[in-house]
C-alpha positions as CSV (number, residue, x, y, z in Angstrom):
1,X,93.7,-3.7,7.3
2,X,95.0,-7.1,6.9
3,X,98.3,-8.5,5.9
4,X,98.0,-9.3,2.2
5,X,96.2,-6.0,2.3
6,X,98.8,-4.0,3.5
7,X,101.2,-6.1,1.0
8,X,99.0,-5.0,-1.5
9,X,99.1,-1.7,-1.0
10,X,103.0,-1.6,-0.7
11,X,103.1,-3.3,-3.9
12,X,101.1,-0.6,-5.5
13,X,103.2,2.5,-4.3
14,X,106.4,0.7,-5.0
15,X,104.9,0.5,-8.8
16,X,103.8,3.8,-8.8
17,X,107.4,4.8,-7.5
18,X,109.3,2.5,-10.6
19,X,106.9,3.9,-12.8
20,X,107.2,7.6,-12.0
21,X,111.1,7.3,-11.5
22,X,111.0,5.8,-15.0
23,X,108.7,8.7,-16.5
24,X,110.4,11.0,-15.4
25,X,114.1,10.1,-16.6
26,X,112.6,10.2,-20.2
27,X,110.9,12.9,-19.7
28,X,114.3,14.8,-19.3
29,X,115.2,13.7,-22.6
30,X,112.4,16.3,-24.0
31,X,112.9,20.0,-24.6
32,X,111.2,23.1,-26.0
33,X,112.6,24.2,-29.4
34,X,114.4,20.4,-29.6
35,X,114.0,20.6,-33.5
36,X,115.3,24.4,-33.5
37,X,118.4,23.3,-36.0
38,X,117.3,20.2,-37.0
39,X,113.9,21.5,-39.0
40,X,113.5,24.6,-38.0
41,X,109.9,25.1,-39.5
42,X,108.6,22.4,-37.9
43,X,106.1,23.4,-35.4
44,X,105.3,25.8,-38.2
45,X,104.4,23.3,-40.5
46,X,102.2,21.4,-38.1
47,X,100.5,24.6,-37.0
48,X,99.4,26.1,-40.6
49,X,98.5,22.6,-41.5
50,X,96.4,21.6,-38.6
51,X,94.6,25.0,-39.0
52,X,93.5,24.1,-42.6
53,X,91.5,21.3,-41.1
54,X,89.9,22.8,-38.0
55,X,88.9,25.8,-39.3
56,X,86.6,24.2,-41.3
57,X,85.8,21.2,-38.9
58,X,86.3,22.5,-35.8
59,X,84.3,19.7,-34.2
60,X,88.2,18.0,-34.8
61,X,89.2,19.7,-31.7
62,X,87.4,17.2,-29.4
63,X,88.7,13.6,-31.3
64,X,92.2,14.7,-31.8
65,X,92.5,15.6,-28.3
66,X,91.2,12.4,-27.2
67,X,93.7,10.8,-29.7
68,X,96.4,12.3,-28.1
69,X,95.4,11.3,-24.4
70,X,94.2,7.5,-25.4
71,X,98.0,7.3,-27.2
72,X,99.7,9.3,-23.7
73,X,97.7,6.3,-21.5
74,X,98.5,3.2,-23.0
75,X,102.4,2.8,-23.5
76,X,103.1,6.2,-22.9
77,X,102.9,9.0,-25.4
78,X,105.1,6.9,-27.9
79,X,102.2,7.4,-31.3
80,X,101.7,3.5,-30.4
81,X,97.3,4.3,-31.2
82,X,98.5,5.8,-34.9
83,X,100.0,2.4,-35.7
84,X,98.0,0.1,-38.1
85,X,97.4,-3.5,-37.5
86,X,99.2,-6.2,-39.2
87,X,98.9,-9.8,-40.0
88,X,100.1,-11.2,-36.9
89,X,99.1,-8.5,-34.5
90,X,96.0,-6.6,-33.9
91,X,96.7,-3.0,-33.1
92,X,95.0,-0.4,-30.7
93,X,93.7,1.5,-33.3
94,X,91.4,-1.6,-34.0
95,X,90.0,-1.6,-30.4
96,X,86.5,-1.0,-30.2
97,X,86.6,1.8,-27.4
98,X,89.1,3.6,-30.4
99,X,87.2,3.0,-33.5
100,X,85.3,6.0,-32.6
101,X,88.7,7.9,-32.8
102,X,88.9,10.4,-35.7
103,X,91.4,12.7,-37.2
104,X,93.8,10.8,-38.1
105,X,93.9,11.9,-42.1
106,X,95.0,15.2,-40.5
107,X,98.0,13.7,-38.3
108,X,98.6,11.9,-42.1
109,X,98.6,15.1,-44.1
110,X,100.6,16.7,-41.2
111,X,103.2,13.9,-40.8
112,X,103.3,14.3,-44.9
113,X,104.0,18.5,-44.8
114,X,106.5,18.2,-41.9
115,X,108.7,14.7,-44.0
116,X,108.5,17.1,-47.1
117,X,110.5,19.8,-45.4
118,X,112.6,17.3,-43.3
119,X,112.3,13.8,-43.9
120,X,112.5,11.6,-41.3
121,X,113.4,13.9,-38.4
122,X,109.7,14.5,-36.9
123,X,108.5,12.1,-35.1
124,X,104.4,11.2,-35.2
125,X,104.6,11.3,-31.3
126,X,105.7,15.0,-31.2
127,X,103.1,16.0,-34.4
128,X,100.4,14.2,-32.3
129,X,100.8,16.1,-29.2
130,X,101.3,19.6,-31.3
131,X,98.3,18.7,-33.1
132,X,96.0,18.3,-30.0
133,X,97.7,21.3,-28.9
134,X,96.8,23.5,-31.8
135,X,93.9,22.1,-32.0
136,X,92.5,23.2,-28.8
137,X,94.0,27.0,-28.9
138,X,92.3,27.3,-32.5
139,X,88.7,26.8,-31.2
140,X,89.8,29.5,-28.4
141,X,90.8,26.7,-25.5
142,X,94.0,26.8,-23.4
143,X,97.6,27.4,-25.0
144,X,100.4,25.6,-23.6
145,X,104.1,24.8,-24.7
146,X,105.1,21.7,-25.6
147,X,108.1,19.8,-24.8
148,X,109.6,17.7,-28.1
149,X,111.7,15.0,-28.2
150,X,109.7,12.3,-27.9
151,X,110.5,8.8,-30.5
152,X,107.8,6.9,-32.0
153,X,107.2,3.3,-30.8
154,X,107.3,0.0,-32.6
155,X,104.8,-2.0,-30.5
156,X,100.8,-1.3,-30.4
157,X,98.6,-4.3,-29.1
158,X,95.0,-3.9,-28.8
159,X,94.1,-5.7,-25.7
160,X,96.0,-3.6,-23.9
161,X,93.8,-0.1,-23.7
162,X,91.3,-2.4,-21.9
163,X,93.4,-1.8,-18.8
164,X,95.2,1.5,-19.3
165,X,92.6,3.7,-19.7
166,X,90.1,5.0,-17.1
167,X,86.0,4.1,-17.3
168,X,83.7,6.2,-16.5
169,X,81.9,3.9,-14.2
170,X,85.4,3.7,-12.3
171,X,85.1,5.1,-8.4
172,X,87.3,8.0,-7.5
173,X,89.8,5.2,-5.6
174,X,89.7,3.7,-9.0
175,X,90.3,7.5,-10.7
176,X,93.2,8.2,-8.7
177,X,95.1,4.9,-8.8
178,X,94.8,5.0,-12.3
179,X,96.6,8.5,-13.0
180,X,99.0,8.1,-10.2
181,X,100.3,4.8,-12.3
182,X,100.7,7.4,-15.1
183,X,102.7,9.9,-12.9
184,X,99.6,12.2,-12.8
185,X,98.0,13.5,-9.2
186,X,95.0,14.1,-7.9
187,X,94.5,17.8,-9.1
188,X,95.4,16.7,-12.8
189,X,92.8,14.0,-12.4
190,X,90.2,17.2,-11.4
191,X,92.0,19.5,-14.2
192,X,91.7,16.3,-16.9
193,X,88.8,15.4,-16.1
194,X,87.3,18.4,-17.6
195,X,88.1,17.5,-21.3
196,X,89.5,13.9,-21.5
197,X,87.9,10.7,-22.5
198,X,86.3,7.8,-21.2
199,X,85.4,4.1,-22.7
200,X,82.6,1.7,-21.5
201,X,82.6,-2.0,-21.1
202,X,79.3,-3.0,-20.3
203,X,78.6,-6.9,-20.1
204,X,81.6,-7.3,-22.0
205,X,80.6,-5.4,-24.9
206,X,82.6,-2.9,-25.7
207,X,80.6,0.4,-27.0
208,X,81.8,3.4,-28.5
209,X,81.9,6.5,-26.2
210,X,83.6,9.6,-25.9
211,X,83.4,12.4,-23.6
212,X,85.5,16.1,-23.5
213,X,83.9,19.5,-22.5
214,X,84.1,20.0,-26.3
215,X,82.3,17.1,-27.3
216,X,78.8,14.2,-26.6
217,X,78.4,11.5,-25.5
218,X,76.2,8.5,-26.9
219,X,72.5,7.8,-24.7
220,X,74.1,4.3,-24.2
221,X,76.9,5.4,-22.2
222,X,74.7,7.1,-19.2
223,X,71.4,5.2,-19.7
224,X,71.7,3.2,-16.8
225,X,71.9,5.8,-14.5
226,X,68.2,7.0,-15.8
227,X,66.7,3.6,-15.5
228,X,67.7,0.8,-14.4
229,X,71.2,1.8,-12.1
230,X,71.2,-0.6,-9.4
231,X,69.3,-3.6,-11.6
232,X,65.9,-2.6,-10.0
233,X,64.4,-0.3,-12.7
234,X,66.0,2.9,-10.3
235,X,67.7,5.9,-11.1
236,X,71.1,6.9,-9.8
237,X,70.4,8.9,-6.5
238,X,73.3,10.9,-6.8
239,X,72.4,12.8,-10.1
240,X,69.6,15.8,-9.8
241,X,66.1,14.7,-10.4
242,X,65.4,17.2,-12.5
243,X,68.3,16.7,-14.7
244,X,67.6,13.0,-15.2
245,X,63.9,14.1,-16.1
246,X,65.5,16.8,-18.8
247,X,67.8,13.3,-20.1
248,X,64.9,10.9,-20.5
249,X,62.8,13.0,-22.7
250,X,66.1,13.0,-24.9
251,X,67.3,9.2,-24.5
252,X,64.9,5.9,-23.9
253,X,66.0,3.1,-22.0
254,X,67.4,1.0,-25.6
255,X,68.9,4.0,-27.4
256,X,72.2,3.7,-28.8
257,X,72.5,6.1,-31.3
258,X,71.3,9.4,-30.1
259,X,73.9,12.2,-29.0
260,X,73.7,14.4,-26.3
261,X,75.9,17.3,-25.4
262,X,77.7,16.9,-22.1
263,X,78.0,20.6,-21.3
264,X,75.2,22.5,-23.9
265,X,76.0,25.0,-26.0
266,X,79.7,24.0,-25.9
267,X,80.2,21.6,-28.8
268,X,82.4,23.5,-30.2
269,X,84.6,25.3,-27.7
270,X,86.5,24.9,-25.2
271,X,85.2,26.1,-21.7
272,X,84.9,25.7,-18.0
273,X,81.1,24.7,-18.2
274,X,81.7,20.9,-17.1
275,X,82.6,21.9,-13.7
276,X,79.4,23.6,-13.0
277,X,77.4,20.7,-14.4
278,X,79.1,18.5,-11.6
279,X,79.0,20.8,-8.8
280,X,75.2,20.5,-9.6
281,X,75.3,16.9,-9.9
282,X,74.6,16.9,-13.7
283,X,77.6,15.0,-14.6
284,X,76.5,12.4,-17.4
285,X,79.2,9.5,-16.0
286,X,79.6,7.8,-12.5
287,X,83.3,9.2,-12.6
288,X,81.6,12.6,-13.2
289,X,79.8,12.5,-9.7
290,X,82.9,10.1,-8.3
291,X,84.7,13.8,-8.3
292,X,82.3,15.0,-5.4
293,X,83.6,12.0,-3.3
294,X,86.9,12.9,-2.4
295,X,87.7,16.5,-0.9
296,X,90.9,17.3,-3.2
297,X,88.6,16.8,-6.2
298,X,85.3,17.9,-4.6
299,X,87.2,21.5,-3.6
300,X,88.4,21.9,-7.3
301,X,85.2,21.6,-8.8
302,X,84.0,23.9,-6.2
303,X,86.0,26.4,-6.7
304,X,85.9,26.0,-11.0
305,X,82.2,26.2,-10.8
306,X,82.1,29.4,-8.5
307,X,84.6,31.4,-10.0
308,X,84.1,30.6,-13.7
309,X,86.9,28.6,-14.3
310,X,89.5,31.3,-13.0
311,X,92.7,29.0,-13.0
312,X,91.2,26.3,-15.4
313,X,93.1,27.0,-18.4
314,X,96.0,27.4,-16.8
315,X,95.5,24.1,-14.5
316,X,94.8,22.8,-17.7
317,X,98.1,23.7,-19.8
318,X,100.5,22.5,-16.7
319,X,98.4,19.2,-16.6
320,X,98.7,18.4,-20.1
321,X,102.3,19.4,-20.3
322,X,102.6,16.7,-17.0
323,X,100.2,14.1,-19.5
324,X,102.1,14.9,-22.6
325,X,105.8,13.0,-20.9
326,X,104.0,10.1,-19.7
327,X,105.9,6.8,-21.1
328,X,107.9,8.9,-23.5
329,X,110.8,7.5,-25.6
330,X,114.1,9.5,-26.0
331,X,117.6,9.0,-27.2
332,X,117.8,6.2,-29.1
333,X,114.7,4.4,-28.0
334,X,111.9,3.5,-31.0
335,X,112.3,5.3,-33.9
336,X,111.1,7.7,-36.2
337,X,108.4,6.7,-38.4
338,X,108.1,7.4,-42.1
339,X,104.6,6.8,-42.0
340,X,102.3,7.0,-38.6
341,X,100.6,4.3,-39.3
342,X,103.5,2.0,-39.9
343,X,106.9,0.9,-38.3
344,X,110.0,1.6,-40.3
């Protein structure tokens, strides 16, 4: 390795160590029960109210949880991607790779129920990471508690996702810097993987895509890897042959609009299916098969995949209570929005 190399390198980890050290401290500032005396019906509230929406549209599960992860990765979990842009600043809501985001009427109507019983004591940070929360558990997916605390930022710039958030042509070097920056290791990057979101750039076009074990995926976003991967009319050699077959019948080479299901049968719930899928190299994404390249990841999918997702929901609660501090404000950082889609 050579010296700006190794300089590189060092500069990384020393990032990764500020940045960790950083999350970290505010993430002490969070606590279960924090609005015990303050609005005491709070998590109530959101709960009933978030259950009047997916239990009719349960297909909700998938967007709001991807809401919740694209706002925790891009200035921390702060409800920065519910803000609204302005005149003089175009906000990450307004990002391509987010227009596909949906949901938020419910975080409105929630935000609305919750300022009704307390006004201005919830934040739209803590209803946004309840909401995915409940969300999830309603269509029978992991529980897990959730730490509150957390203040609402002032600050949301578009151009900025472009950077935070992972692709899913990234490399498993790529995958793993990525969450490390975000405080997050190598087994949450196996456990996330499962059910979080990916966006595509492709020849600086940004395209709508979205991808969770509870949700599909656009033809466009895997299309190269049935036809043309490598720029000479190939496919991608590390996907089963049989599998790409099964995909071309359902998406040509130019389709943009048709919708597959990344794990069949599961569109809406909440299971361990996606690990098997990989483990039989039938991930739809690059980053998919990227988790067979490194043996930390590769042994987790293993062992998913085998055992019928024994510790997944559990893996999966400890890793979103780990993705839920990222970036957090406390104390007197931010604020405490009247309106999620506005600063004060």
């Amino acid at each position: 390795m050579g010296i700006r190399q190794k300089l590189l390198s060092f500069l990384f980890s020393q990032l990764i160590l500020v940045l960790m050290v950083s999350n970290h401290s505010n993430a002490m500032g969070l606590k279960l029960g924090y609005y015990h005396k303050t609005c005491p019906n709070a998590e109530s509230i959101i709960s009933k109210t978030t259950y009047r929406f997916i239990s009719r549209a349960p297909t909700l599960a998938a967007p709001l949880l991807r809401m919740h992860f694209h706002d925790c990765f891009v200035r921390g979990c702060d409800g920065s991607v519910l803000l609204n842009s302005t005149k003089t600043s175009i906000s990450e809501k307004d990002a391509i790779p987010n227009q596909s985001l949906r949901g938020y009427h419910v975080i409105d109507a929630v935000k609305s129920a919750v300022e009704e019983a307390c006004p201005g004591v919830v934040s739209c940070a803590d209803i946004l990471a309840l909401v995915a929360r409940d969300s999830v558990s309603m269509i029978h997916g992991p529980y897990w508690k959730v730490p509150l605390g957390r203040r609402d930022g002032r600050v949301s710039i578009l151009n900025e996702i472009f950077a935070e958030l992972p692709a899913p042509f990234a490399n498993i070097t790529q995958l793993k810097q990525m969450f490390a920056a975000k405080g997050l290791n190598t087994k949450d990057l196996a456990v996330l993987s499962g059910s979080l979101i990916f966006f595509i750039s492709k020849n600086k076009r940004h395209v709508k895509l979205w991808r969770t074990t509870i949700g599909t995926s656009h033809c466009l976003g895997f299309t190269n890897r049935l036809y043309n991967f490598t720029g000479k009319g190939d496919t991608d050699p590390s996907m089963d042959p049989n599998y790409i077959v099964k995909l071309k019948q359902k998406c040509k080479p130019r389709d943009t609009t048709t919708l597959v299901e990344m794990d069949p049968g599961s569109f809406k719930t909440f299971d361990e299916a996606y690990y098997t899928l990989v483990a039989k190299r039938r991930g739809l994404f690059q980053s998919d098969s990227a988790l067979l390249d490194d043996p930390e990841t590769k042994a987790y999918v293993i062992i998913q995949a085998s055992t019928n997702g024994s510790t997944f929901a559990k893996d999966f609660a400890e890793s979103m209570v780990k993705m839920g501090q990222v970036g957090v404000l406390t104390g007197n950082q931010g604020e405490i929005r009247k309106h999620c889609a506005l600063v004060n």
